[in-house]
N, CA, C and O atoms as a printed pandas DataFrame, in Angstrom:
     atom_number atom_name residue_name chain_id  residue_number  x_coord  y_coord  z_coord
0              1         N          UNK        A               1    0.973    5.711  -19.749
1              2        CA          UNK        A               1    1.648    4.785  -18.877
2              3         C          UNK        A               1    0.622    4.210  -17.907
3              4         O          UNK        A               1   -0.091    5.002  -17.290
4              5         N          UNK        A               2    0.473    2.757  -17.702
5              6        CA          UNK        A               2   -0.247    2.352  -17.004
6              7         C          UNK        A               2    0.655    1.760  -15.793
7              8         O          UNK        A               2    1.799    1.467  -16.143
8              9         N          UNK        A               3    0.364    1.551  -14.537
9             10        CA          UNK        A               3    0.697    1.000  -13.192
10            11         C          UNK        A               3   -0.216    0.656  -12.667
11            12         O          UNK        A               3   -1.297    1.244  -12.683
12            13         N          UNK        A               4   -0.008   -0.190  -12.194
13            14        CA          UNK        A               4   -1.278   -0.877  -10.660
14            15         C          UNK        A               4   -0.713   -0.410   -9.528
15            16         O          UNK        A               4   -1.568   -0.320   -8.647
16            17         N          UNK        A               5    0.416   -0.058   -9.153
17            18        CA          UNK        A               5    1.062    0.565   -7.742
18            19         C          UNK        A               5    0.988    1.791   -7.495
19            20         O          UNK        A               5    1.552    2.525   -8.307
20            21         N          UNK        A               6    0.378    2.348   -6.472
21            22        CA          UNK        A               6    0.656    3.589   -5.668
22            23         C          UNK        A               6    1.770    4.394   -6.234
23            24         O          UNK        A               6    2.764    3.812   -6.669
24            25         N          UNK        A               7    1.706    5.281   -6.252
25            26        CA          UNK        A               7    2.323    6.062   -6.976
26            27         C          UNK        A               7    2.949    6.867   -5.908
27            28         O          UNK        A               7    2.097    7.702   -5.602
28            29         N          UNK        A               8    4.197    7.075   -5.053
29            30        CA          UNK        A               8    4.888    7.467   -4.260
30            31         C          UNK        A               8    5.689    8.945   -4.638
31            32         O          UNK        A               8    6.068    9.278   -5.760
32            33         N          UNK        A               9    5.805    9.587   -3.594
33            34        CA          UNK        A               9    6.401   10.994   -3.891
34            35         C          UNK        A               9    7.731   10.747   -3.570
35            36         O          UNK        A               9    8.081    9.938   -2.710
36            37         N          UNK        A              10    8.825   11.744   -4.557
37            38        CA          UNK        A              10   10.413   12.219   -3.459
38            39         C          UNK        A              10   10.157   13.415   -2.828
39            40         O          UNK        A              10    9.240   14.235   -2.867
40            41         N          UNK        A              11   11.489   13.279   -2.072
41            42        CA          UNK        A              11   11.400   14.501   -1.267
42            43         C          UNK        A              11   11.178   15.715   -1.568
43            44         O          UNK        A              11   10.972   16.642   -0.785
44            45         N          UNK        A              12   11.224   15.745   -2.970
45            46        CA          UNK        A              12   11.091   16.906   -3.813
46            47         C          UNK        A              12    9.257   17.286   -4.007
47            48         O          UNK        A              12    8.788   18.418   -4.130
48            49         N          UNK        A              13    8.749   16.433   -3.993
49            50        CA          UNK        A              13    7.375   16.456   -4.355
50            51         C          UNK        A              13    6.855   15.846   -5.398
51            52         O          UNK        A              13    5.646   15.613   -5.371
52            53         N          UNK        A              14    7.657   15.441   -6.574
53            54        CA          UNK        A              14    7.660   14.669   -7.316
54            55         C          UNK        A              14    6.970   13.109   -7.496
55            56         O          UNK        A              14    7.265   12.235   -6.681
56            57         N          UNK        A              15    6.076   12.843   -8.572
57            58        CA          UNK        A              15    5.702   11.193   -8.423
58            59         C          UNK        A              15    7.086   10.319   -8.701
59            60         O          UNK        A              15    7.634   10.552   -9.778
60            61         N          UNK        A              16    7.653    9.410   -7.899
61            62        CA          UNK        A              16    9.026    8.437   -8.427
62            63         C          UNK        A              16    8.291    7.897  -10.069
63            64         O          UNK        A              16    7.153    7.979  -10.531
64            65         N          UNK        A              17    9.263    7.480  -10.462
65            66        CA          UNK        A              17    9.161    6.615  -11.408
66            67         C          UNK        A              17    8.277    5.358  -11.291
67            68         O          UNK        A              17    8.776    4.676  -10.396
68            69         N          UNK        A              18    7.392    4.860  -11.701
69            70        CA          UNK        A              18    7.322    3.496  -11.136
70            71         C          UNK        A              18    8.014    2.054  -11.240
71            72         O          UNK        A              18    8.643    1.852  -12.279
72            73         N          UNK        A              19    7.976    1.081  -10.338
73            74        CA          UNK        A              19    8.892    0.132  -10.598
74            75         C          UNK        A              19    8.366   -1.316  -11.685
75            76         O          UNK        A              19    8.958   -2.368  -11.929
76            77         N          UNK        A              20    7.209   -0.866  -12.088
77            78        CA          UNK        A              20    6.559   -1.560  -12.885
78            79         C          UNK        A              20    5.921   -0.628  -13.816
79            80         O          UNK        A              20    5.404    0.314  -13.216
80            81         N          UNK        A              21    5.798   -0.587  -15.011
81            82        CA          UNK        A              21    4.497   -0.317  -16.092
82            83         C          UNK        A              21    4.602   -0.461  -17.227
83            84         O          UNK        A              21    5.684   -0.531  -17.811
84            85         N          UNK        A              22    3.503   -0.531  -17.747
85            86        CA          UNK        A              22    3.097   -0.840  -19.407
86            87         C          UNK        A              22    2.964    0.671  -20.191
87            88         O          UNK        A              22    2.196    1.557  -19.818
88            89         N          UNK        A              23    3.800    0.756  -21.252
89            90        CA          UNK        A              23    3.241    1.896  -22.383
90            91         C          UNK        A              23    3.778    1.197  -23.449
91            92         O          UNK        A              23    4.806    0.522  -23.500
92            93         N          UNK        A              24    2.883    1.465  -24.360
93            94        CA          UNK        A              24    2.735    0.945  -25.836
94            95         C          UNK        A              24    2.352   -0.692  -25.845
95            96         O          UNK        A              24    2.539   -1.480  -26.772
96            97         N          UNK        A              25    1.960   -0.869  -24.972
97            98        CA          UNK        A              25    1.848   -2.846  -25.184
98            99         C          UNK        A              25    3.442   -3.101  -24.735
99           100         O          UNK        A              25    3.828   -4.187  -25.168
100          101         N          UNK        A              26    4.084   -2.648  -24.260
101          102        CA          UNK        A              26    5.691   -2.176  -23.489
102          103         C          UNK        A              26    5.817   -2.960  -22.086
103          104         O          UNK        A              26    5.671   -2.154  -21.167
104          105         N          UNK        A              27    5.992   -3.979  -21.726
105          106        CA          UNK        A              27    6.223   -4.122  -20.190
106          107         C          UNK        A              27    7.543   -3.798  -19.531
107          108         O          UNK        A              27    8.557   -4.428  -19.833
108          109         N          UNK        A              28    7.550   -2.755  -18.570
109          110        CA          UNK        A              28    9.261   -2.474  -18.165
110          111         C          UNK        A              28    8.975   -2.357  -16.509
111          112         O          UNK        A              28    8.136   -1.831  -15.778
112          113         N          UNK        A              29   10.290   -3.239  -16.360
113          114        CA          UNK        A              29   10.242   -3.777  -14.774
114          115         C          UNK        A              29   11.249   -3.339  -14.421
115          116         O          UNK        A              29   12.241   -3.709  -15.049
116          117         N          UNK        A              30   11.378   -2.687  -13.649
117          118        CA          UNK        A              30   12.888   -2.079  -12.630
118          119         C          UNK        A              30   13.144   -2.679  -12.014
119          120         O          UNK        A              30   12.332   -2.965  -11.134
120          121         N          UNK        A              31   14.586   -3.370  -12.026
121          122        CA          UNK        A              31   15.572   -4.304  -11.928
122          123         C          UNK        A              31   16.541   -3.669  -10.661
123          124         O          UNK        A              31   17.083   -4.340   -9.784
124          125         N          UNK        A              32   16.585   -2.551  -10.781
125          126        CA          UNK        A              32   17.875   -2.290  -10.028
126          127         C          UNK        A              32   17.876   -0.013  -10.114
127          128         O          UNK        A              32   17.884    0.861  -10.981
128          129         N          UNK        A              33   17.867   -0.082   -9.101
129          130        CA          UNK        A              33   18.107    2.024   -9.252
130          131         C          UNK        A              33   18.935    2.498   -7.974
131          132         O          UNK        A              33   18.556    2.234   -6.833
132          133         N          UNK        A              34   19.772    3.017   -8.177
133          134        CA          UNK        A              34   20.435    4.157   -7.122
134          135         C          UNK        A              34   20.382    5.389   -7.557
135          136         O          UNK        A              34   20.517    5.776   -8.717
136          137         N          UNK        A              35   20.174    6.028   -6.566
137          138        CA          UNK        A              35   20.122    7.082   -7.001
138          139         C          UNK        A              35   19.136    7.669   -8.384
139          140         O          UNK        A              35   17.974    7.369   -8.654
140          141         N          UNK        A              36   20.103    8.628   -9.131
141          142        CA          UNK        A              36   18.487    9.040  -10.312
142          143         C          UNK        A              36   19.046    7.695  -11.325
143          144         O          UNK        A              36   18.530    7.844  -12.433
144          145         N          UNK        A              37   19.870    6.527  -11.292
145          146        CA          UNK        A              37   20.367    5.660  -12.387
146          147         C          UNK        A              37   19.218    4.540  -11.921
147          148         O          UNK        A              37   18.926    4.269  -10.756
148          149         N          UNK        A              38   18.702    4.022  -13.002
149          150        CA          UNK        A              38   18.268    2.399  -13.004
150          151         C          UNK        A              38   17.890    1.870  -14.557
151          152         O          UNK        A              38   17.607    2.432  -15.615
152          153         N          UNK        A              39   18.064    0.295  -14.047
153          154        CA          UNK        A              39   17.911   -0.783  -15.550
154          155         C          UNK        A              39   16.019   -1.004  -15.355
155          156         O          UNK        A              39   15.416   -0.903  -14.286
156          157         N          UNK        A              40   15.638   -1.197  -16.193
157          158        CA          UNK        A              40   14.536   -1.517  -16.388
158          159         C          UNK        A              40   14.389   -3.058  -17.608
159          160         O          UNK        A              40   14.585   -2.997  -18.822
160          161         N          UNK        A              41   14.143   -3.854  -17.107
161          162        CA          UNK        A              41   13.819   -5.113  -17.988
162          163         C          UNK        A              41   12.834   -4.733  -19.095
163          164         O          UNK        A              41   11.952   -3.950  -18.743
164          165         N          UNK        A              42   12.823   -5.075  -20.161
165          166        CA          UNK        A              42   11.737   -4.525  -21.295
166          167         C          UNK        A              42   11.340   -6.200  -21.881
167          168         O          UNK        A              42   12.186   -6.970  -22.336
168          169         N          UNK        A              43    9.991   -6.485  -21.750
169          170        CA          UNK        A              43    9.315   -7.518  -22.347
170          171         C          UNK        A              43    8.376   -6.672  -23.304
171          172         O          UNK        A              43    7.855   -5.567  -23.152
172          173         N          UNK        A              44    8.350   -7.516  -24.262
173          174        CA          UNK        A              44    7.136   -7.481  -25.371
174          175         C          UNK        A              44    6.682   -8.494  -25.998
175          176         O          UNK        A              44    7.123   -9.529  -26.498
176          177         N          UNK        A              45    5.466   -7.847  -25.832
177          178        CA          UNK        A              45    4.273   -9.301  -26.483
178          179         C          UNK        A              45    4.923  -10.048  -27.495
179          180         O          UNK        A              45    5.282   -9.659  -28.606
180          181         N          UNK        A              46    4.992  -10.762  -27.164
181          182        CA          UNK        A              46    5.285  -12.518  -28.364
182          183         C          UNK        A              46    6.593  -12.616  -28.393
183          184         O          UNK        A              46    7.008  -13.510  -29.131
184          185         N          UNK        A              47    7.518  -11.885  -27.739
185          186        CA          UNK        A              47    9.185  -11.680  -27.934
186          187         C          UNK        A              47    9.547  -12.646  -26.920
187          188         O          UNK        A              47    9.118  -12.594  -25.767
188          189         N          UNK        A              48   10.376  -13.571  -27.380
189          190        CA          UNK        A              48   11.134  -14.816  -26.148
190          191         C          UNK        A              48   12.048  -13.900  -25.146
191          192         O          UNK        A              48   11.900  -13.993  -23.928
192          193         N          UNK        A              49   12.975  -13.033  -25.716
193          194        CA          UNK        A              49   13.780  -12.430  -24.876
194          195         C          UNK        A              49   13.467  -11.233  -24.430
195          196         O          UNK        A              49   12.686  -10.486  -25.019
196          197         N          UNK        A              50   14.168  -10.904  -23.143
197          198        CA          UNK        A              50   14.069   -9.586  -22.723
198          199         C          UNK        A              50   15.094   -8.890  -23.151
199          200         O          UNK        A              50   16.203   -9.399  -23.313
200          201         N          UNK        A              51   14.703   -7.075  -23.482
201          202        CA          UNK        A              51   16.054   -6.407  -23.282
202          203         C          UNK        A              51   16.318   -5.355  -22.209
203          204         O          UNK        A              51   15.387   -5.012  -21.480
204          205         N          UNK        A              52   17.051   -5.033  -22.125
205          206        CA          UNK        A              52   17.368   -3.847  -21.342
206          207         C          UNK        A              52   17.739   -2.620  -21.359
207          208         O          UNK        A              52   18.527   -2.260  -22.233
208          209         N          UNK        A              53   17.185   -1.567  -20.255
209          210        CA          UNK        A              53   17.463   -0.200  -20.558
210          211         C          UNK        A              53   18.032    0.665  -19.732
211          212         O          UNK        A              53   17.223    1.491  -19.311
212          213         N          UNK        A              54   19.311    0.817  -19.266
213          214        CA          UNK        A              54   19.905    1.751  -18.385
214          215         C          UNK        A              54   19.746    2.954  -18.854
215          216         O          UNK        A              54   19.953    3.239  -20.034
216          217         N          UNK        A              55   19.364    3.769  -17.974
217          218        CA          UNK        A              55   18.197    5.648  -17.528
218          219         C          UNK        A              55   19.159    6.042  -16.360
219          220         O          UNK        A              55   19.847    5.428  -15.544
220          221         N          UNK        A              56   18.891    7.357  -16.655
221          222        CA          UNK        A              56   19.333    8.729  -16.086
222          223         C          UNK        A              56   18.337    9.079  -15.402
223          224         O          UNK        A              56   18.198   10.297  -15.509
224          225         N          UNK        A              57   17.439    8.546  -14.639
225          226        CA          UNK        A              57   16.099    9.261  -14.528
226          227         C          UNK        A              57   16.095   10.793  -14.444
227          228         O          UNK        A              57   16.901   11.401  -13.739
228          229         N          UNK        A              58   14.957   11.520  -15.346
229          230        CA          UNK        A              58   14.697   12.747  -15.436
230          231         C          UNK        A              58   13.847   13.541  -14.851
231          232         O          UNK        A              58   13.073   12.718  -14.361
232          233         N          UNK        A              59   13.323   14.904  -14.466
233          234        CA          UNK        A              59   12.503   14.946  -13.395
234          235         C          UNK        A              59   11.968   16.024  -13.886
235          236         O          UNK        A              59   12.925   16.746  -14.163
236          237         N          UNK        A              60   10.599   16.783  -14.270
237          238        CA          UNK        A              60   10.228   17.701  -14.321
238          239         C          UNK        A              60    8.797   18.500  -13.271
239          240         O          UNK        A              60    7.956   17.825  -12.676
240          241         N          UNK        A              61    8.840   19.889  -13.275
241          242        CA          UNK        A              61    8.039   20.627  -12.328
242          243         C          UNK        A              61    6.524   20.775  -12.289
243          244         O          UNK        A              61    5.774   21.319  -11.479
244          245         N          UNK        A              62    6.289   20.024  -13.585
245          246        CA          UNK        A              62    4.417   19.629  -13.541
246          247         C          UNK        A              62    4.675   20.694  -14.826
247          248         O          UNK        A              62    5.756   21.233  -15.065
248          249         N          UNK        A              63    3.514   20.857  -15.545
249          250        CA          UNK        A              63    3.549   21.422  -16.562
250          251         C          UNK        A              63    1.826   21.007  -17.553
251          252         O          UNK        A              63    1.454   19.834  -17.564
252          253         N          UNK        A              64    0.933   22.157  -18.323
253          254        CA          UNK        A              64   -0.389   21.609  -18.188
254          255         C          UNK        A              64    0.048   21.229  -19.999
255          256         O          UNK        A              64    0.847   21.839  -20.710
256          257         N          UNK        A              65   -0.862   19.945  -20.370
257          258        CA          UNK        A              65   -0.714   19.819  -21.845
258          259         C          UNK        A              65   -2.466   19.975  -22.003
259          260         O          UNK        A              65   -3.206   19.952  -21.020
260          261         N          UNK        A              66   -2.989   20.145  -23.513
261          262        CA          UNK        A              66   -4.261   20.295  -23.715
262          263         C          UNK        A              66   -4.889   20.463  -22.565
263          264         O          UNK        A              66   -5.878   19.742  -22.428
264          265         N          UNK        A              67   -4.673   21.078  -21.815
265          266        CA          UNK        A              67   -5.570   21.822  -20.570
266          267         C          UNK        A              67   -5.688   20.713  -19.168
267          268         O          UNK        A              67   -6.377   20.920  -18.170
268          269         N          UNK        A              68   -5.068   19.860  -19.350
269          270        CA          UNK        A              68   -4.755   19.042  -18.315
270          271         C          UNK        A              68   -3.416   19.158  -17.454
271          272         O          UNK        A              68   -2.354   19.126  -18.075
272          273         N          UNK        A              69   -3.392   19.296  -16.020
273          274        CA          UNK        A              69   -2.269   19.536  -15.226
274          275         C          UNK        A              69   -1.875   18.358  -15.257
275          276         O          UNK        A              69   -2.755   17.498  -15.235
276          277         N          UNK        A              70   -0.267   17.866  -15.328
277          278        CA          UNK        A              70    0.279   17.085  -15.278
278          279         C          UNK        A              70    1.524   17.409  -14.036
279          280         O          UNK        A              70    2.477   18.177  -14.171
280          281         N          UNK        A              71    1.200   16.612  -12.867
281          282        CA          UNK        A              71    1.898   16.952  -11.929
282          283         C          UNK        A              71    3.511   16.959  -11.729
283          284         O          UNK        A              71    4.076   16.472  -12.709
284          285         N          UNK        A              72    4.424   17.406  -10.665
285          286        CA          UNK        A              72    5.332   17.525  -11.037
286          287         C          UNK        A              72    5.902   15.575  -10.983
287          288         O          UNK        A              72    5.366   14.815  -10.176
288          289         N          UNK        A              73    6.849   15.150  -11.825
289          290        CA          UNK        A              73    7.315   13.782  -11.667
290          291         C          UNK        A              73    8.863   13.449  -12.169
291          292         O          UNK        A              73    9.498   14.203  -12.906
292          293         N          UNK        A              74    9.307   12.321  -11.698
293          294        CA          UNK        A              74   10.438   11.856  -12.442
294          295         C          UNK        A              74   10.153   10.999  -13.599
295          296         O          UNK        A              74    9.445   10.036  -13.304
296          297         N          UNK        A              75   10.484   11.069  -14.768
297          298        CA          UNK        A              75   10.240   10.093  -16.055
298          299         C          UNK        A              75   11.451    9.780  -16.678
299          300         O          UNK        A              75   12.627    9.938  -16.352
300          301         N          UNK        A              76   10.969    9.368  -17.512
301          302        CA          UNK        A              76   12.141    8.434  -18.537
302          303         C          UNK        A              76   12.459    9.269  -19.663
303          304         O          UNK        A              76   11.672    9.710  -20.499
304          305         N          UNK        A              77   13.898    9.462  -19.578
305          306        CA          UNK        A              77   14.468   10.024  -21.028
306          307         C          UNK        A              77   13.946    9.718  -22.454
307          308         O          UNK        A              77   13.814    8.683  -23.107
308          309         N          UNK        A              78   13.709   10.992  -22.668
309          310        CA          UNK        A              78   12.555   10.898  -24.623
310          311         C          UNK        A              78   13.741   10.454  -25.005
311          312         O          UNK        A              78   14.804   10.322  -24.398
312          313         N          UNK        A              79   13.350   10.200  -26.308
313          314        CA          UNK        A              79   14.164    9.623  -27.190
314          315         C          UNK        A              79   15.160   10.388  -27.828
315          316         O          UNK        A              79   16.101    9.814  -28.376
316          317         N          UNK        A              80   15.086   11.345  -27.822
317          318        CA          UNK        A              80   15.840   12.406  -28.306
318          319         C          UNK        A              80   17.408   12.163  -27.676
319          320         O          UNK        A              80   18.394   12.241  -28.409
320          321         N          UNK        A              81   17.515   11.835  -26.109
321          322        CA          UNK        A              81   18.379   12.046  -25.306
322          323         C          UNK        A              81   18.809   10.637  -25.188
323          324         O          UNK        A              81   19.615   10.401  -24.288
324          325         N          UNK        A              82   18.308    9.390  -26.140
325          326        CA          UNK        A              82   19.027    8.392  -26.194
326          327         C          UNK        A              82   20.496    8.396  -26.647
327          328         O          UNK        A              82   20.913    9.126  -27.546
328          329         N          UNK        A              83   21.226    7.550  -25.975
329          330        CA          UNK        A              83   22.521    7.466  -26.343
330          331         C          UNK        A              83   23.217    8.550  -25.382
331          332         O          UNK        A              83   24.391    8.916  -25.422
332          333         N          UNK        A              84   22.238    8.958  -24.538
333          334        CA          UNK        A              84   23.264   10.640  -23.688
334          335         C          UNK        A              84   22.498   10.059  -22.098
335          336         O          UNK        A              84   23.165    9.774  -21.103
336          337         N          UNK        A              85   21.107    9.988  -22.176
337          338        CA          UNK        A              85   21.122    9.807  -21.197
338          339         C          UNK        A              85   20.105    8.236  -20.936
339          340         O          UNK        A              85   19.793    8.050  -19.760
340          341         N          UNK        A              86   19.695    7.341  -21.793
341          342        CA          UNK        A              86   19.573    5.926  -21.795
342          343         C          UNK        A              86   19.939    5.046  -23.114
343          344         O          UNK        A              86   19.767    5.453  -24.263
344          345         N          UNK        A              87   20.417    3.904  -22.799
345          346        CA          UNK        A              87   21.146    3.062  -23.427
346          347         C          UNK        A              87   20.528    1.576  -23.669
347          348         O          UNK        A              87   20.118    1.209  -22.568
348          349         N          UNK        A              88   20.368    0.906  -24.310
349          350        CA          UNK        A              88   19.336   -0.288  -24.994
350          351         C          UNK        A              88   20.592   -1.497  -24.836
351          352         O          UNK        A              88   21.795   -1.259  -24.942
352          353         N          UNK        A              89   20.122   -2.516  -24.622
353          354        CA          UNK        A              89   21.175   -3.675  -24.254
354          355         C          UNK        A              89   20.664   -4.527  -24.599
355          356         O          UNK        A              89   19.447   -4.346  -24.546
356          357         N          UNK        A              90   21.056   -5.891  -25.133
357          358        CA          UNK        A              90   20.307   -7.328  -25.288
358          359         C          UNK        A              90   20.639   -8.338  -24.266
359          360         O          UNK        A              90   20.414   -9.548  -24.261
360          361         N          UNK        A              91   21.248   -7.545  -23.364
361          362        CA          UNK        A              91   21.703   -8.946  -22.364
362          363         C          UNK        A              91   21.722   -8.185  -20.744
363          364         O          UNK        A              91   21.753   -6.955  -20.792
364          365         N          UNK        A              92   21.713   -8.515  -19.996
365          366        CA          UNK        A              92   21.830   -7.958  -18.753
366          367         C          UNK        A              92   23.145   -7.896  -17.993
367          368         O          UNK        A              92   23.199   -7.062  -17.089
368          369         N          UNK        A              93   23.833   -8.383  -18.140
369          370        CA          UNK        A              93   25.634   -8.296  -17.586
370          371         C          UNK        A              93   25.981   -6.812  -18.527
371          372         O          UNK        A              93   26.703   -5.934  -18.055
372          373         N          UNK        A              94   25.505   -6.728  -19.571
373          374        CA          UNK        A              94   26.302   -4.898  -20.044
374          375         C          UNK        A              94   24.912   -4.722  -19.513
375          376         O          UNK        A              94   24.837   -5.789  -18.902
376          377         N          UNK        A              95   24.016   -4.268  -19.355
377          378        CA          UNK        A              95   23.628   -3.108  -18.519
378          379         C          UNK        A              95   23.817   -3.282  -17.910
379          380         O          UNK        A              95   24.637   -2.372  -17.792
380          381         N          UNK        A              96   23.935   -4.148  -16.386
381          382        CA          UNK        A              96   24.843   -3.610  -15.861
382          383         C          UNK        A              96   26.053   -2.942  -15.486
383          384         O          UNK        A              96   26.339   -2.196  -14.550
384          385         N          UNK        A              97   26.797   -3.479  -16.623
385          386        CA          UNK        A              97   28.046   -2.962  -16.494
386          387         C          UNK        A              97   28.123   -1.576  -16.712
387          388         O          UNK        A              97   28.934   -0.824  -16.172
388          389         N          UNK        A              98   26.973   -1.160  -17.780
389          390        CA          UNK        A              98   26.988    0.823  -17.919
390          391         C          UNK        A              98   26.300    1.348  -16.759
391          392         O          UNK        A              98   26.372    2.502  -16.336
392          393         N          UNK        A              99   25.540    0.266  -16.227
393          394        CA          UNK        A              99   24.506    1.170  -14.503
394          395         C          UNK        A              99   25.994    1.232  -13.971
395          396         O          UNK        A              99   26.293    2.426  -13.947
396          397         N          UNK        A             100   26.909    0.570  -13.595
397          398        CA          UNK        A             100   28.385    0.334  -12.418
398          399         C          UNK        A             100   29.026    1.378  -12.984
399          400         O          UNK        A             100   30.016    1.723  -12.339
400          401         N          UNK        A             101   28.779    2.106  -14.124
401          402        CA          UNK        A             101   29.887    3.446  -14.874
402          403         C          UNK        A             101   29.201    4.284  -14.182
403          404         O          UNK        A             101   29.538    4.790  -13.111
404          405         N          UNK        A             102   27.877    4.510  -14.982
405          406        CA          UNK        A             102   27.324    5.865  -14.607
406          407         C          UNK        A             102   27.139    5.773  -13.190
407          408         O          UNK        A             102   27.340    6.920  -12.791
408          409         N          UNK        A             103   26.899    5.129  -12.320
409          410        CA          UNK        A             103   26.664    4.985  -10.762
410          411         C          UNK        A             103   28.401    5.954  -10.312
411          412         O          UNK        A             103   28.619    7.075   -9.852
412          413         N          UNK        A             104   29.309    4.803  -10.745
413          414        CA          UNK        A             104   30.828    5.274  -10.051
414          415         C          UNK        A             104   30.828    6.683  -10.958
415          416         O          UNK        A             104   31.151    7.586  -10.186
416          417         N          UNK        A             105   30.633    7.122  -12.062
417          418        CA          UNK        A             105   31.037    8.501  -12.184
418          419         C          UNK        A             105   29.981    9.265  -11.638
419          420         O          UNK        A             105   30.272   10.337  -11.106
420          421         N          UNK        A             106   29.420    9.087  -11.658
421          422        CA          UNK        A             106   28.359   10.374  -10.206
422          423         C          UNK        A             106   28.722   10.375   -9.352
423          424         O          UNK        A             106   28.557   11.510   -8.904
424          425         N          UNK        A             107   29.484    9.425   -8.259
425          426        CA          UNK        A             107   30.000    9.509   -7.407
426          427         C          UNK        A             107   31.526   10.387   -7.319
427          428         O          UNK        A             107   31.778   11.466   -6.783
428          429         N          UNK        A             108   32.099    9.763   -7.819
429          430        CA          UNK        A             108   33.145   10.966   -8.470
430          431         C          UNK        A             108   33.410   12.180   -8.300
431          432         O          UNK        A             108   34.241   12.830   -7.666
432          433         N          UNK        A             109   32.007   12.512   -9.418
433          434        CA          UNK        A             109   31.815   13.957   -9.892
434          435         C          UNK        A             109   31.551   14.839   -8.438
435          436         O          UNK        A             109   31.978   15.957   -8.150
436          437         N          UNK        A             110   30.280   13.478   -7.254
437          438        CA          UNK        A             110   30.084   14.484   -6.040
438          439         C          UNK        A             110   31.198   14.337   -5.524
439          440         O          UNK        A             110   31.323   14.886   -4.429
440          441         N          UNK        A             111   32.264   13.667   -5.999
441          442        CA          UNK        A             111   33.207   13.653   -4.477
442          443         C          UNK        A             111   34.274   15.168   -5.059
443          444         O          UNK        A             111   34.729   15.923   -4.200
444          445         N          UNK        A             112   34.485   15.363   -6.217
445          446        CA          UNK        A             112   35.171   16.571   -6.682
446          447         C          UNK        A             112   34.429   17.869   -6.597
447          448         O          UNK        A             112   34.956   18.920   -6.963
448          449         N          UNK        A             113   33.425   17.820   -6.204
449          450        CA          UNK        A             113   32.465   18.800   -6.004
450          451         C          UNK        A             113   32.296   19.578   -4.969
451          452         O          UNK        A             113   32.199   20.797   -4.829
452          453         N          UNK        A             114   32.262   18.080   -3.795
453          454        CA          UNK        A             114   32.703   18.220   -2.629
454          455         C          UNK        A             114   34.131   19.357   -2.006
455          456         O          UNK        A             114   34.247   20.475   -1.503
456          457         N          UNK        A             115   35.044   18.167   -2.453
457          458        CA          UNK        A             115   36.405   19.134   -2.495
458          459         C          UNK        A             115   36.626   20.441   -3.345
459          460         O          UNK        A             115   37.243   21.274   -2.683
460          461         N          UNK        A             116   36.406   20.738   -4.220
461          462        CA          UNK        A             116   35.801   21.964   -4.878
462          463         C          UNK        A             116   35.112   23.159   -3.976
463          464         O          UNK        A             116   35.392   24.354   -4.073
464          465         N          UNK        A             117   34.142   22.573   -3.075
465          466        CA          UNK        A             117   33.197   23.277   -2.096
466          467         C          UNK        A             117   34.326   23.281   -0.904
467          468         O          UNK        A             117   34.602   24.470   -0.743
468          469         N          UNK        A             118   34.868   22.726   -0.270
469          470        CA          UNK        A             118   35.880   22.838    0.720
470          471         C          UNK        A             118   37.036   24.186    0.290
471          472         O          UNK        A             118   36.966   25.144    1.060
472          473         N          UNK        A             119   38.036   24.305   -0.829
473          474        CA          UNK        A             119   38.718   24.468   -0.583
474          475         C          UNK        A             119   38.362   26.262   -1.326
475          476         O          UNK        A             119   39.232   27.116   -1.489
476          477         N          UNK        A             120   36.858   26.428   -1.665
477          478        CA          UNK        A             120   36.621   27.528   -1.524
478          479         C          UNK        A             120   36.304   28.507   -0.696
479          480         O          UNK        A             120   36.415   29.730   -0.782
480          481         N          UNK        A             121   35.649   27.376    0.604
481          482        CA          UNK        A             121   35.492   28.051    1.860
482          483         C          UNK        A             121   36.744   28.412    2.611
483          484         O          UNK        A             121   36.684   28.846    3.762
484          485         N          UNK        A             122   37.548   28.287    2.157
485          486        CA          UNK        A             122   39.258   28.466    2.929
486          487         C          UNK        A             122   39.369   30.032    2.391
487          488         O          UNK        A             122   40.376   30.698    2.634
């Protein structure tokens, strides 16, 4: 993954995602994120249109590969976890429309969680 931007920590310690970068000859531009959800615009060389990719962003604790430390960061769902936790679009009105799902059901989920946590402390 390449970036030209500073590479910023969360509160966790973690590198964020970046809001720009290139992998594979890949250009993906972040459009829009709350929370761990965002669309990323996807250009590729010689392609007229863009598509799009609504993410779960994922986060792991650093971990060393061929003897190199790889610090702890948030990244992008492998492919494996397509269709569970990112989704491919040809137009930008449906990704958005699946960022406005998964956004309102996380919210949800904390608000039942919430109340869940309340009415155990009773």
């Amino acid at each position: 993954m390449k970036t030209t931007e500073q590479r910023q920590k969360n509160f966790k310690g973690q590198f964020i995602l970046p809001k720009e970068f290139v992998s594979k000859g890949i250009t993906f531009q972040q459009i829009v994120r709350e929370d761990n959800y965002a669309i990323y615009a996807i250009s590729r060389p010689r392609w007229r249109s863009k598509s799009y990719e609504v993410i779960e962003i994922q986060t792991h604790n650093g971990y060393e590969l061929a003897g190199v430390a790889i610090p702890p960061a948030e990244c992008y769902p492998g492919s494996s976890q397509w269709g569970v936790l990112g989704f491919s679009y040809q137009n930008k009105d449906d990704a958005l429309k699946k960022f406005n799902q998964l956004v309102e059901l996380e919210k949800f989920k904390k608000k039942v969680l919430q109340k869940a946590s309340k009415k155990s402390k009773k």
